[in-house]
PDB file of N, CA, C and O in Angstrom:
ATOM      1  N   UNK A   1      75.278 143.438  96.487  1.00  0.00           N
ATOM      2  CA  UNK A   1      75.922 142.173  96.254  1.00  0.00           C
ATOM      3  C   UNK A   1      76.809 142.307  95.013  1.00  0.00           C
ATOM      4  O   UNK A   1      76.423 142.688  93.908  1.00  0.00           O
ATOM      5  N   UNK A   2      78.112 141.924  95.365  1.00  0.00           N
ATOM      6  CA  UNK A   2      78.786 142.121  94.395  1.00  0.00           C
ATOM      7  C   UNK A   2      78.924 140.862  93.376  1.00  0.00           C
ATOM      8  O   UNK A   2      78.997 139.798  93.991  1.00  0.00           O
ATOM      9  N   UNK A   3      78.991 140.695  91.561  1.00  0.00           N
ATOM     10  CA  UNK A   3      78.796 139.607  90.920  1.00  0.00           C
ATOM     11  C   UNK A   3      80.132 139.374  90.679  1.00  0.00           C
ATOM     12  O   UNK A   3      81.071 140.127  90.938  1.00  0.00           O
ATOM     13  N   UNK A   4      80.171 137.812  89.947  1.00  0.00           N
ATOM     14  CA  UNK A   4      81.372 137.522  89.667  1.00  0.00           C
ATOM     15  C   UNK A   4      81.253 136.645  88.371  1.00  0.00           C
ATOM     16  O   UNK A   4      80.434 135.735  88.248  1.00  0.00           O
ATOM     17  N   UNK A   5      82.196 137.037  87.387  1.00  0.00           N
ATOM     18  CA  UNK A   5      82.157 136.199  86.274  1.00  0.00           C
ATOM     19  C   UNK A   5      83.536 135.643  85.966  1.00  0.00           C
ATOM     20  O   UNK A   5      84.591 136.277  85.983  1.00  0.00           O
ATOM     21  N   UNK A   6      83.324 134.080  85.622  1.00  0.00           N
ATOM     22  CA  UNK A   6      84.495 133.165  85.540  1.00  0.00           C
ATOM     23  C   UNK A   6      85.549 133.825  84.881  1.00  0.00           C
ATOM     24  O   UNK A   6      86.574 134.431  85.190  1.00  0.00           O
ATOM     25  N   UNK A   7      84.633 133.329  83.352  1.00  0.00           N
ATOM     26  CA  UNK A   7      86.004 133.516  82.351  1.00  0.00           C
ATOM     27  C   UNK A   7      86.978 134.568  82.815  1.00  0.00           C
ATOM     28  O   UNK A   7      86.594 135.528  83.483  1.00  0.00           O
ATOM     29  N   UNK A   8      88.277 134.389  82.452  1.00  0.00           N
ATOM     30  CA  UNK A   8      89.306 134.814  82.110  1.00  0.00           C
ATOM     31  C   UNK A   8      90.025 135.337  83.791  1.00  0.00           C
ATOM     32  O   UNK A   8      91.079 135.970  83.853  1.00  0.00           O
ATOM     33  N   UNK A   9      89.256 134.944  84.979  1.00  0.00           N
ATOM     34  CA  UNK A   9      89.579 135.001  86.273  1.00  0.00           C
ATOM     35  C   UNK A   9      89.852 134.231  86.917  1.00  0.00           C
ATOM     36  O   UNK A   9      90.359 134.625  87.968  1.00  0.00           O
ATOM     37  N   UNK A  10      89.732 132.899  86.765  1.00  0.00           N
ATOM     38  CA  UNK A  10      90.152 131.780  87.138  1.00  0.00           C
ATOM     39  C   UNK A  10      91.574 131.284  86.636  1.00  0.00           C
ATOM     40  O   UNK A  10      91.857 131.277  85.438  1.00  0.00           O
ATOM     41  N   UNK A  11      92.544 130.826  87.731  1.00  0.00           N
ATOM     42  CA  UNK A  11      93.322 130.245  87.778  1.00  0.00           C
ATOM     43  C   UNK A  11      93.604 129.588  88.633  1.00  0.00           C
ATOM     44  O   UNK A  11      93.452 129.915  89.811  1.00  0.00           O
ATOM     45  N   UNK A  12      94.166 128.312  88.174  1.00  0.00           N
ATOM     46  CA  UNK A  12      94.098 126.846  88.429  1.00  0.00           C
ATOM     47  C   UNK A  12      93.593 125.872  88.258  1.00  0.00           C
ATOM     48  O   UNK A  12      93.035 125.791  87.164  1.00  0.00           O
ATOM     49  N   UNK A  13      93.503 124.748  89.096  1.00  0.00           N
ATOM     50  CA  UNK A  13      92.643 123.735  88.710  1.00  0.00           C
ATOM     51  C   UNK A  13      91.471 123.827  87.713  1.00  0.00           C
ATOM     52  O   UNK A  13      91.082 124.990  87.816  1.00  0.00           O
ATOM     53  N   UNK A  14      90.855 123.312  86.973  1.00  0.00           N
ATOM     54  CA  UNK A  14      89.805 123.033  86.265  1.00  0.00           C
ATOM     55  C   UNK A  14      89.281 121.878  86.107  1.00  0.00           C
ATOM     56  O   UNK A  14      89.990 121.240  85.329  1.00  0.00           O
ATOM     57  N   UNK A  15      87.869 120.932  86.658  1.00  0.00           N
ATOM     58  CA  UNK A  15      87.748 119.894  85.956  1.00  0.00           C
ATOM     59  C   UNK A  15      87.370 119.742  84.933  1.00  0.00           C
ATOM     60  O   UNK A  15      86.425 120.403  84.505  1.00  0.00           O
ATOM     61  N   UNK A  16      88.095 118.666  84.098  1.00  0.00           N
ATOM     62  CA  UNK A  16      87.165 119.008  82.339  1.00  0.00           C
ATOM     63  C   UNK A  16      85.746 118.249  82.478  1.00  0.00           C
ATOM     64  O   UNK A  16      85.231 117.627  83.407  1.00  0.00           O
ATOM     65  N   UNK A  17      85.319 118.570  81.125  1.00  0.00           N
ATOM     66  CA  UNK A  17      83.794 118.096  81.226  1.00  0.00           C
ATOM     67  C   UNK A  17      83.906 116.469  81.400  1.00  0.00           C
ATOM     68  O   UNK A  17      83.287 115.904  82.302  1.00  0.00           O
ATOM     69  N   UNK A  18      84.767 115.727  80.443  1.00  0.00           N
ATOM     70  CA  UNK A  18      84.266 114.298  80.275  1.00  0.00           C
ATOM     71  C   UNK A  18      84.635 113.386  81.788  1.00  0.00           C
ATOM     72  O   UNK A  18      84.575 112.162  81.903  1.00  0.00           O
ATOM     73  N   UNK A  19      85.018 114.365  82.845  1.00  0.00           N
ATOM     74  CA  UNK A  19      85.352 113.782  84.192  1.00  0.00           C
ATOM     75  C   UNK A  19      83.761 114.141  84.697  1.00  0.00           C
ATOM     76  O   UNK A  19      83.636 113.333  85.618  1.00  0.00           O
ATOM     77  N   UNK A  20      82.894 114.647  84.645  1.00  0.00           N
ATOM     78  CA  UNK A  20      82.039 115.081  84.886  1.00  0.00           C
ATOM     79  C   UNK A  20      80.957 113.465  84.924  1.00  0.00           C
ATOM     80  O   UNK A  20      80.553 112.836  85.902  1.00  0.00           O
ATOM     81  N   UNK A  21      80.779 113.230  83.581  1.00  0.00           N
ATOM     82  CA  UNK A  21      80.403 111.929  83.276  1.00  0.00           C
ATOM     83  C   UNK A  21      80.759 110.319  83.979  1.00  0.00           C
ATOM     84  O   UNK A  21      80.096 109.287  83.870  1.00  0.00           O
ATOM     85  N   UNK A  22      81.836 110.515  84.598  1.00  0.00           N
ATOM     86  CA  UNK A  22      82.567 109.475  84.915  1.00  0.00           C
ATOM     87  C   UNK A  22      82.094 109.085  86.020  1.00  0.00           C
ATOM     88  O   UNK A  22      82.401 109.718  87.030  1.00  0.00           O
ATOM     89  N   UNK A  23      81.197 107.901  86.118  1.00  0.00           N
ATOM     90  CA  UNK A  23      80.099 107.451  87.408  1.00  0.00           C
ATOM     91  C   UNK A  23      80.886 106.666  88.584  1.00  0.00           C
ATOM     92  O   UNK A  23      80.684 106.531  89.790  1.00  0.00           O
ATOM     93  N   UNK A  24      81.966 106.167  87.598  1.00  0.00           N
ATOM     94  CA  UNK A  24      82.659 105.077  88.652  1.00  0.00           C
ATOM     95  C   UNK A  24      84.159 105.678  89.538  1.00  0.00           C
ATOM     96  O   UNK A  24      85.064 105.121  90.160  1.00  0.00           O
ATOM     97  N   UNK A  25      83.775 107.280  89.145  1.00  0.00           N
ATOM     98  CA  UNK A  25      84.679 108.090  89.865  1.00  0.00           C
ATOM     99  C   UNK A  25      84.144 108.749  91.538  1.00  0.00           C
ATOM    100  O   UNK A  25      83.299 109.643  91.487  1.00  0.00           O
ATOM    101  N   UNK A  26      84.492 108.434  92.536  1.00  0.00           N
ATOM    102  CA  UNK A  26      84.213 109.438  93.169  1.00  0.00           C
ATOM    103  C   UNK A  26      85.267 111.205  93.558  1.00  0.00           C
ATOM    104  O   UNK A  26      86.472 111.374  93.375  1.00  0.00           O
ATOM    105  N   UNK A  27      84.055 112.420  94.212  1.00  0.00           N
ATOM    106  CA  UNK A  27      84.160 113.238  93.610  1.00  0.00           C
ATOM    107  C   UNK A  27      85.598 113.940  94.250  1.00  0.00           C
ATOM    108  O   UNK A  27      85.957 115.073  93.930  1.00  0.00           O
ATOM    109  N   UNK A  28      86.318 113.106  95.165  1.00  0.00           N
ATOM    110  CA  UNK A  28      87.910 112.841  95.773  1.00  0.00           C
ATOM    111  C   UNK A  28      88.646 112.751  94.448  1.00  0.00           C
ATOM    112  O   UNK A  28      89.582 113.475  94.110  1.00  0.00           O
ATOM    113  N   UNK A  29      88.011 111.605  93.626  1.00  0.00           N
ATOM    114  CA  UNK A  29      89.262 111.284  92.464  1.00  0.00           C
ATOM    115  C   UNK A  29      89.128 112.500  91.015  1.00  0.00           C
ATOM    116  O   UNK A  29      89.845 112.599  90.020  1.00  0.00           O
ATOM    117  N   UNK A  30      87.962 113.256  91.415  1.00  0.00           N
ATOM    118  CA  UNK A  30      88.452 113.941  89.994  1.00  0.00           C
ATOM    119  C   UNK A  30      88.377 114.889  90.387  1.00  0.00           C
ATOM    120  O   UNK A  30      88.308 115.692  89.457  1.00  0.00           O
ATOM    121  N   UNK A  31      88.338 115.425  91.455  1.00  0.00           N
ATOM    122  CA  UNK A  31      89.463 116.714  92.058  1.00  0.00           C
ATOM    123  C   UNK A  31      90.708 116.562  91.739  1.00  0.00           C
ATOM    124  O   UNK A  31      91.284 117.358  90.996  1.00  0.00           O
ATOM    125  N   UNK A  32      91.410 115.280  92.381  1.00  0.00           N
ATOM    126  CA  UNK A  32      92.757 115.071  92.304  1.00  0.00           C
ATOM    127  C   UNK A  32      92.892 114.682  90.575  1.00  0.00           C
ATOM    128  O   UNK A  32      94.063 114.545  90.220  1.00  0.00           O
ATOM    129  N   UNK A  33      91.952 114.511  89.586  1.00  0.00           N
ATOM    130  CA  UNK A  33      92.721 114.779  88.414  1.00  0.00           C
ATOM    131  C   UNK A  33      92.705 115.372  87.890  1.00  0.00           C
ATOM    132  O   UNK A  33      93.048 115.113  86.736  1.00  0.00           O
ATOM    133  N   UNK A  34      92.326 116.614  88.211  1.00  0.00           N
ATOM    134  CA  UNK A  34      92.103 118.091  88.024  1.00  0.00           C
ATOM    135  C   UNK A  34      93.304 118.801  88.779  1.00  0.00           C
ATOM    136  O   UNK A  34      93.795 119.800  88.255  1.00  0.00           O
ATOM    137  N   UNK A  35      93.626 118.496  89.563  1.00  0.00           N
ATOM    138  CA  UNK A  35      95.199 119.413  89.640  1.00  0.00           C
ATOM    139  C   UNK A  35      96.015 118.605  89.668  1.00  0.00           C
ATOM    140  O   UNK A  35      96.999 118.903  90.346  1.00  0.00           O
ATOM    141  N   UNK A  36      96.026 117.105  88.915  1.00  0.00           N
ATOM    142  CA  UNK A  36      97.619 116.964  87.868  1.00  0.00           C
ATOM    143  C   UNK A  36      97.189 117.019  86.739  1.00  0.00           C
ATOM    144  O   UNK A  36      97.943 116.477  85.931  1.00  0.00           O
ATOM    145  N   UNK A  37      96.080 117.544  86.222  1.00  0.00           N
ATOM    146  CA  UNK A  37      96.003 118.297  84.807  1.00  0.00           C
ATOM    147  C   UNK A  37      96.596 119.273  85.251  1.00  0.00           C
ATOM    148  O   UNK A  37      97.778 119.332  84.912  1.00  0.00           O
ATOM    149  N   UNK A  38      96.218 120.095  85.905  1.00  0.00           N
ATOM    150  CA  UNK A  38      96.728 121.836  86.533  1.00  0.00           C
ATOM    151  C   UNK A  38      98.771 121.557  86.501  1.00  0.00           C
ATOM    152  O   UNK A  38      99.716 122.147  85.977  1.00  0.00           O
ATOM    153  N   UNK A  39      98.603 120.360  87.368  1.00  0.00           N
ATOM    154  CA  UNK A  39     100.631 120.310  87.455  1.00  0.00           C
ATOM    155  C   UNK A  39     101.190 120.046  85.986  1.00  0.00           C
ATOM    156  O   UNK A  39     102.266 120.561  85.681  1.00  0.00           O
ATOM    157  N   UNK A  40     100.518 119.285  85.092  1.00  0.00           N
ATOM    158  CA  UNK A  40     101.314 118.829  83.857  1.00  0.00           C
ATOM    159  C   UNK A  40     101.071 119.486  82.992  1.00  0.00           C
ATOM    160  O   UNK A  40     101.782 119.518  81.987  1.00  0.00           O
ATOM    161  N   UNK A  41      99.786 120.332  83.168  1.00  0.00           N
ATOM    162  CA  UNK A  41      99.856 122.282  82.117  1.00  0.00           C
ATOM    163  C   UNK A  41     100.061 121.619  80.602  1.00  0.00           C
ATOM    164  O   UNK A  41      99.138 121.000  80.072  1.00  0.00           O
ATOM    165  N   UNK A  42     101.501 121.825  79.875  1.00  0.00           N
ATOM    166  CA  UNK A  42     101.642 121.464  78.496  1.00  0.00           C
ATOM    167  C   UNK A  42     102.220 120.025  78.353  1.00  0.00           C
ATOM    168  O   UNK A  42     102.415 119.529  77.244  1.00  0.00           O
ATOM    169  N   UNK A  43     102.426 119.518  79.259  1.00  0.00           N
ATOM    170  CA  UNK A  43     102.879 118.044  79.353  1.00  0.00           C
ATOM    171  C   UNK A  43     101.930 117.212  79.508  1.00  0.00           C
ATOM    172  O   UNK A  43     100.816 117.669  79.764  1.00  0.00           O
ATOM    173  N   UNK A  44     102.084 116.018  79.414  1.00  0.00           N
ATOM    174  CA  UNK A  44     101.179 114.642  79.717  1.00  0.00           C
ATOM    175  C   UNK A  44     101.586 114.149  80.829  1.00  0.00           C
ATOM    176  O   UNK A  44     101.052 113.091  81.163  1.00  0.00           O
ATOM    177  N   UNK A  45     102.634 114.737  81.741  1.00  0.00           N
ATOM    178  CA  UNK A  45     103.141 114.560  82.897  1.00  0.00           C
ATOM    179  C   UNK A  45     103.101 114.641  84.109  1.00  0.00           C
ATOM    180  O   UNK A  45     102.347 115.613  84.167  1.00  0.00           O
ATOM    181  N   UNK A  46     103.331 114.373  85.249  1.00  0.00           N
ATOM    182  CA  UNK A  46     103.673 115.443  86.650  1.00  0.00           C
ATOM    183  C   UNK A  46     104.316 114.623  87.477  1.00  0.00           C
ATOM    184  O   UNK A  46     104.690 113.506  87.118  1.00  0.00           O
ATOM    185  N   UNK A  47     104.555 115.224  88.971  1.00  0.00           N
ATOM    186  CA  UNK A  47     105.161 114.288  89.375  1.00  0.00           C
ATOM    187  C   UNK A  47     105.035 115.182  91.292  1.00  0.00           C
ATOM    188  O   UNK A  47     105.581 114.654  92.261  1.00  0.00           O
ATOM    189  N   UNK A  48     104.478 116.106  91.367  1.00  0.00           N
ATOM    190  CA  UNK A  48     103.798 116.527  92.690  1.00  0.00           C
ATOM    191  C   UNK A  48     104.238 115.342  93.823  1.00  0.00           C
ATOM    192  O   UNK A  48     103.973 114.235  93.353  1.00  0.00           O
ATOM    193  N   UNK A  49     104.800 115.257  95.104  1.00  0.00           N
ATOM    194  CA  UNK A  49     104.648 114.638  95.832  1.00  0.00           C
ATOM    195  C   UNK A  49     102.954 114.023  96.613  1.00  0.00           C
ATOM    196  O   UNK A  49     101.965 114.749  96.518  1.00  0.00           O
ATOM    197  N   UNK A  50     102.917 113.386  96.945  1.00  0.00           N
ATOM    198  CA  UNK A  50     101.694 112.568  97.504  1.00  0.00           C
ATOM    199  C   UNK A  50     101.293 113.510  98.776  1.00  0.00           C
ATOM    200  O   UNK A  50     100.156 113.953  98.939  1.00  0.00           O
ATOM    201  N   UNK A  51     102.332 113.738  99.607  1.00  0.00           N
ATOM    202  CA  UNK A  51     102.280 114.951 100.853  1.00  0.00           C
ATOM    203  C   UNK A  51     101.719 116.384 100.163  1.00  0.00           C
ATOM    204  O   UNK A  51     100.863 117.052 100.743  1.00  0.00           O
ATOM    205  N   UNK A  52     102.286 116.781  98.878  1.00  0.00           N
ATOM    206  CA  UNK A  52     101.896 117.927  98.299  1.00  0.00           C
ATOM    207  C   UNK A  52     100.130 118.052  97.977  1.00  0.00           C
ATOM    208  O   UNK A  52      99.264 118.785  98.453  1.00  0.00           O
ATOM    209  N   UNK A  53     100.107 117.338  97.297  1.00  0.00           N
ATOM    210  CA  UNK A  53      98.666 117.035  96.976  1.00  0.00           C
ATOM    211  C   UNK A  53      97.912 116.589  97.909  1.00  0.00           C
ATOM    212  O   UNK A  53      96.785 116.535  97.418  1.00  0.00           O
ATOM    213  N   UNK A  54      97.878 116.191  99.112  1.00  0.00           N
ATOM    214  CA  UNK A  54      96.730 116.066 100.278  1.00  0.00           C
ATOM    215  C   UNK A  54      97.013 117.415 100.881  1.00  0.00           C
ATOM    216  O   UNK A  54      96.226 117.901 101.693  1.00  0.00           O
ATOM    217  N   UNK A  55      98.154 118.059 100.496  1.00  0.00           N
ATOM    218  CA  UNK A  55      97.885 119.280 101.461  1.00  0.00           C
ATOM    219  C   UNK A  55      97.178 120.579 100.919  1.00  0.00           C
ATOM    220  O   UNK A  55      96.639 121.538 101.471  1.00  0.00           O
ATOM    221  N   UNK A  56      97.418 120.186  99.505  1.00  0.00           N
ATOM    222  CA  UNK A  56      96.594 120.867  98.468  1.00  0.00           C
ATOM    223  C   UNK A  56      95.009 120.823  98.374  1.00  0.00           C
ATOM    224  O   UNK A  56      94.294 121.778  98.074  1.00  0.00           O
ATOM    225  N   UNK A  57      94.622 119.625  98.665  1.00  0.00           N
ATOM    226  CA  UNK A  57      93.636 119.495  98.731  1.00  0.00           C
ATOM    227  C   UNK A  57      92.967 119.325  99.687  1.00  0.00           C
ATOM    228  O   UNK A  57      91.756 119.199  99.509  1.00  0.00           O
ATOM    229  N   UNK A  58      93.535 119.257 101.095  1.00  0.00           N
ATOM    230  CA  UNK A  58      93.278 119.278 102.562  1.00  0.00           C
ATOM    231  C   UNK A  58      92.542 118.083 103.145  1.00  0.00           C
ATOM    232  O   UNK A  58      91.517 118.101 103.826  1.00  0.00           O
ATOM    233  N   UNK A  59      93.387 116.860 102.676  1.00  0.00           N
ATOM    234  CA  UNK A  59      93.211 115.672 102.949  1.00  0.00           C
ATOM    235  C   UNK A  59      94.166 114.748 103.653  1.00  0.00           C
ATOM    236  O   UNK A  59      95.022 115.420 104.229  1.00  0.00           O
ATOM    237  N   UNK A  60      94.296 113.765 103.780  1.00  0.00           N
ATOM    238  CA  UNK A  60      95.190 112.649 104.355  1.00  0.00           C
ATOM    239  C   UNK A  60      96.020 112.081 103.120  1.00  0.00           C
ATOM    240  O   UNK A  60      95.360 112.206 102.089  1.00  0.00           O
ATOM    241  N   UNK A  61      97.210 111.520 102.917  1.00  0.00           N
ATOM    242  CA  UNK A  61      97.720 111.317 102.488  1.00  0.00           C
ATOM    243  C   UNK A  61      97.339 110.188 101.380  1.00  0.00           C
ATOM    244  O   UNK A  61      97.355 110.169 100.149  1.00  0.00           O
ATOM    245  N   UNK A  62      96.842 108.870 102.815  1.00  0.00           N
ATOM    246  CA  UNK A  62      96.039 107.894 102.271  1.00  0.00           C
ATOM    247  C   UNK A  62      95.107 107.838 101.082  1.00  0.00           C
ATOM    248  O   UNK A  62      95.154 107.104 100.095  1.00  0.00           O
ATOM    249  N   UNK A  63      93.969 109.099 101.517  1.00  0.00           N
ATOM    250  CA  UNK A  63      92.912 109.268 100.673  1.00  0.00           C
ATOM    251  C   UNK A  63      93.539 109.319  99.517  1.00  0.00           C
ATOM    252  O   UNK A  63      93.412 108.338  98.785  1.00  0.00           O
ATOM    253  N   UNK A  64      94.692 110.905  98.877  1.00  0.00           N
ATOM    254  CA  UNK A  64      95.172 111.009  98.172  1.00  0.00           C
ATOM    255  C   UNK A  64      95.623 109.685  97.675  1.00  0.00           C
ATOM    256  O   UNK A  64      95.958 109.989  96.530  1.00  0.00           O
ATOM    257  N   UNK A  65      95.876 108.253  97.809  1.00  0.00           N
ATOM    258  CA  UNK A  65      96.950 106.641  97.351  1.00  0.00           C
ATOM    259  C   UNK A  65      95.738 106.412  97.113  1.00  0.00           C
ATOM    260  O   UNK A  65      95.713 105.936  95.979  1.00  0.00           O
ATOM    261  N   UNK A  66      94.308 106.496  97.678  1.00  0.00           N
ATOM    262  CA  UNK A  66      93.328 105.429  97.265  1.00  0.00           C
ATOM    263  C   UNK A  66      92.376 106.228  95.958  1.00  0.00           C
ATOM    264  O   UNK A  66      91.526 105.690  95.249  1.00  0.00           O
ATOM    265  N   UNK A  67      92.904 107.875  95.922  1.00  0.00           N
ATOM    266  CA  UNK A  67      92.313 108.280  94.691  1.00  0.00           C
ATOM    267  C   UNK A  67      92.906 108.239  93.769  1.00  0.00           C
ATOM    268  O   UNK A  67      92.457 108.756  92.746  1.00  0.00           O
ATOM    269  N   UNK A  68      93.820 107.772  93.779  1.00  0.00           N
ATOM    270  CA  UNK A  68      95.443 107.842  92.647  1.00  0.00           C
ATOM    271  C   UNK A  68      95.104 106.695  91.984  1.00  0.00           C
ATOM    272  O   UNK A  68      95.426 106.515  90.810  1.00  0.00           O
ATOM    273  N   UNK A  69      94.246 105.599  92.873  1.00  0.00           N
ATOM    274  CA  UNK A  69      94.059 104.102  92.848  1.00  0.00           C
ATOM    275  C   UNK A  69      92.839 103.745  91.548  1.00  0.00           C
ATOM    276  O   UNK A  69      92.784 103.010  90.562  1.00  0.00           O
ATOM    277  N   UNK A  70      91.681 105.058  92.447  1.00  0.00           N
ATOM    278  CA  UNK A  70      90.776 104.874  91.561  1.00  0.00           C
ATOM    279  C   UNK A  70      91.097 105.368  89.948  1.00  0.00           C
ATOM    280  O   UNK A  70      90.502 104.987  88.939  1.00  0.00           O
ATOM    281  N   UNK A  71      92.165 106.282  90.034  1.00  0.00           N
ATOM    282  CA  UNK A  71      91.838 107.085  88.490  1.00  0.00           C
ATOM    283  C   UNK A  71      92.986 105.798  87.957  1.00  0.00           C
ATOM    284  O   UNK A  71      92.803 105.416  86.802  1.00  0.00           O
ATOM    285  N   UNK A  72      93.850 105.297  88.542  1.00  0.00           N
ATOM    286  CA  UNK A  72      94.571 104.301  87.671  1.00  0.00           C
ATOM    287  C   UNK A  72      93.707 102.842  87.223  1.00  0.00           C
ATOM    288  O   UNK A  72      94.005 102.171  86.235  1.00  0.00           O
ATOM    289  N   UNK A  73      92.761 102.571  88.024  1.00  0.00           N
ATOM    290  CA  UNK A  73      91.877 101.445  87.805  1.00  0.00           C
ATOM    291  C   UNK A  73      90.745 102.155  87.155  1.00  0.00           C
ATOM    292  O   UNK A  73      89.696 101.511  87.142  1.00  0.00           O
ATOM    293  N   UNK A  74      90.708 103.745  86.426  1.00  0.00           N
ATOM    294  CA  UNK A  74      89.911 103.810  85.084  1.00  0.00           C
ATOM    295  C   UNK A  74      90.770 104.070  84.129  1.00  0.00           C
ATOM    296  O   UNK A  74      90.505 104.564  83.033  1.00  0.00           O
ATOM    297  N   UNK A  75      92.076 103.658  84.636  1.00  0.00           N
ATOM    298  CA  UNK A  75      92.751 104.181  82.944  1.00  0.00           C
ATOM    299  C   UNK A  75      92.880 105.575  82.854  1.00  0.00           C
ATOM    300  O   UNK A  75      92.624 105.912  81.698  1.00  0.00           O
ATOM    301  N   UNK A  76      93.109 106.352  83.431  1.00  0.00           N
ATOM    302  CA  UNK A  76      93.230 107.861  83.091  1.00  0.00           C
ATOM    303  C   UNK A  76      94.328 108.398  83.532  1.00  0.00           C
ATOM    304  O   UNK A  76      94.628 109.566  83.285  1.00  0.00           O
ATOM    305  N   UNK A  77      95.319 107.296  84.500  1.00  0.00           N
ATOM    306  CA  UNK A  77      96.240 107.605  84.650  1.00  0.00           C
ATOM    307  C   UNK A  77      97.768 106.792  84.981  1.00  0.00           C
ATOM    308  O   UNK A  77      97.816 106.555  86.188  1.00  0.00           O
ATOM    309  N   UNK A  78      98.615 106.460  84.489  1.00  0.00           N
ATOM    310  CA  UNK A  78      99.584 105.859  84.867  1.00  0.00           C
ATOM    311  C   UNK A  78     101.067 105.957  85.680  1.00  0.00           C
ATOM    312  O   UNK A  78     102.038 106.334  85.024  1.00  0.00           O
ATOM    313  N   UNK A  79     101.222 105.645  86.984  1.00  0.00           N
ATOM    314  CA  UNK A  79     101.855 105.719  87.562  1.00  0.00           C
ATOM    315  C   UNK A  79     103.205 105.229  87.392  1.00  0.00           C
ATOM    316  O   UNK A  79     103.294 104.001  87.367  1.00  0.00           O
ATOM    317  N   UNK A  80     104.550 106.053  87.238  1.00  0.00           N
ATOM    318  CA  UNK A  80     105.928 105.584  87.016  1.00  0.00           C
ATOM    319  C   UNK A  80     106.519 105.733  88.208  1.00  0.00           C
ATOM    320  O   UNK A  80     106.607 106.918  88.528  1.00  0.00           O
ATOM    321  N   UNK A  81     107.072 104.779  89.186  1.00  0.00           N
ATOM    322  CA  UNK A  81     107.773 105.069  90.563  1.00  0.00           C
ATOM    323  C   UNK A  81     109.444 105.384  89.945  1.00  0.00           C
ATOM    324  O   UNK A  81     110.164 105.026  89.013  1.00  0.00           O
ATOM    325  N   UNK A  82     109.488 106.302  91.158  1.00  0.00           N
ATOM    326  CA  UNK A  82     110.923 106.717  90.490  1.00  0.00           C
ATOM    327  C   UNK A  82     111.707 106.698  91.788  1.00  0.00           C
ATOM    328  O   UNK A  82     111.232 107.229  92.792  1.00  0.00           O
ATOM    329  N   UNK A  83     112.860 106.122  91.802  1.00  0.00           N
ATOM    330  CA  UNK A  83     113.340 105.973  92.965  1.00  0.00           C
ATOM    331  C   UNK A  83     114.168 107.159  93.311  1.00  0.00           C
ATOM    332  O   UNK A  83     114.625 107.837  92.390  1.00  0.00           O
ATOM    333  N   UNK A  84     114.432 107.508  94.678  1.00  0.00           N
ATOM    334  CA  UNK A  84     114.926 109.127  95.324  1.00  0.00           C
ATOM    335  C   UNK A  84     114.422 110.454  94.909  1.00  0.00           C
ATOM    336  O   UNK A  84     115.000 111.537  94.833  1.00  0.00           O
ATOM    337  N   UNK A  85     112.599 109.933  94.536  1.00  0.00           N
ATOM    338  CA  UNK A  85     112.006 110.913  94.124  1.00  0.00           C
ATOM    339  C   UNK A  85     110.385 111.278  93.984  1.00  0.00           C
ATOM    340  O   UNK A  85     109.915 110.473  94.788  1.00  0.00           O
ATOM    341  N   UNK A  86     109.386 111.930  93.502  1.00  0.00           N
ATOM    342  CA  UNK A  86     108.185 111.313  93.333  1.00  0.00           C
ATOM    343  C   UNK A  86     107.907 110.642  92.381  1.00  0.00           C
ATOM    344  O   UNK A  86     108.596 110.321  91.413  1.00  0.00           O
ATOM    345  N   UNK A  87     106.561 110.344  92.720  1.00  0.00           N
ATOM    346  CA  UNK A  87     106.378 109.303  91.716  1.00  0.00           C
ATOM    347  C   UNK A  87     105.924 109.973  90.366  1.00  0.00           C
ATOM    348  O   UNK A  87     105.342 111.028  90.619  1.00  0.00           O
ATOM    349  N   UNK A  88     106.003 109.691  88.884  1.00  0.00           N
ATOM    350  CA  UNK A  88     105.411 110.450  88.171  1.00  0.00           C
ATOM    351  C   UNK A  88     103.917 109.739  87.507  1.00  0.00           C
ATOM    352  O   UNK A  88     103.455 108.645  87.182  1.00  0.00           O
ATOM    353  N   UNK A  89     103.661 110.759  87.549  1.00  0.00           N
ATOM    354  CA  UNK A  89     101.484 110.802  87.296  1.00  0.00           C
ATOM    355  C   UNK A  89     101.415 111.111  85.519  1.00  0.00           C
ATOM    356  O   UNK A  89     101.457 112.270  85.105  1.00  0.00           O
ATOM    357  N   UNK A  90     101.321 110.104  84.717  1.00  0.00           N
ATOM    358  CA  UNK A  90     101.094 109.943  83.645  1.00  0.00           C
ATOM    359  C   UNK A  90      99.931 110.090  82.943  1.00  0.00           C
ATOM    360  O   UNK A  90      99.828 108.901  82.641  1.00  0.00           O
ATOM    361  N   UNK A  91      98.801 110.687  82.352  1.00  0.00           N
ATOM    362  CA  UNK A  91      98.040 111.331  82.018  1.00  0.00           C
ATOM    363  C   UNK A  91      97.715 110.679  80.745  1.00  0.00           C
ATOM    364  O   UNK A  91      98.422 110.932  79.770  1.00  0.00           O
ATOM    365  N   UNK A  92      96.175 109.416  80.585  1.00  0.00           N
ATOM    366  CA  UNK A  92      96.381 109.062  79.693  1.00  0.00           C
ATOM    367  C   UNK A  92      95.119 109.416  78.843  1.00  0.00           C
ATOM    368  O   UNK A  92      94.289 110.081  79.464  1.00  0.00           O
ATOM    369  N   UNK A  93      94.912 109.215  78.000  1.00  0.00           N
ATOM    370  CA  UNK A  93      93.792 109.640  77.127  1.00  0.00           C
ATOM    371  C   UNK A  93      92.350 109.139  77.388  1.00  0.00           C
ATOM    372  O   UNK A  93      92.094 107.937  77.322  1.00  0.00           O
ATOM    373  N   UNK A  94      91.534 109.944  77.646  1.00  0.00           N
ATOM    374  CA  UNK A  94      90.437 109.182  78.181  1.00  0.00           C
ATOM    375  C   UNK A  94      89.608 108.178  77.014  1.00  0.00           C
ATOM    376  O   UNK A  94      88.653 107.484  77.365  1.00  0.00           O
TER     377      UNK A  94
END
């Protein structure tokens, strides 16, 4: 059996710890805020299409609007609509 150790082999997504804690999250919504941490890297930003991210995560589109829903109704994230474009995913301080 071959072993495997994280550090320094992993790339991508990560959830941080204090999403871990978060009871009134389900575990749809802090996936998805775990890779627009992953998209906004050194920014507080992103802006991923809605199609991108369910396909990323191998979901329905919907799901992706109603988890976008939950992390904006805890405050962790704020949504800017931008017209002839995506929307951008604002990243706020927990």
């Amino acid at each position: 059996m071959e072993t495997f150790t994280p550090k320094g082999h992993i790339v991508g997504p990560i959830l941080p710890a204090f999403m871990l804690k978060e009871q009134n999250i389900s575990l749809g919504a802090k996936v998805l805020y775990s890779l627009l941490c992953n998209y906004a890297s050194d920014k507080d930003h992103c802006w991923p299409s809605q199609t991108l991210l369910a396909r990323e995560l191998g979901h329905s589109v919907s799901s992706v609007k109603n988890w976008l829903a939950e992390l904006k109704r805890a405050r962790l994230i704020a949504v800017r609509r931008c017209a002839y474009r995506s929307s951008v995913y604002v990243l706020l301080r927990p």
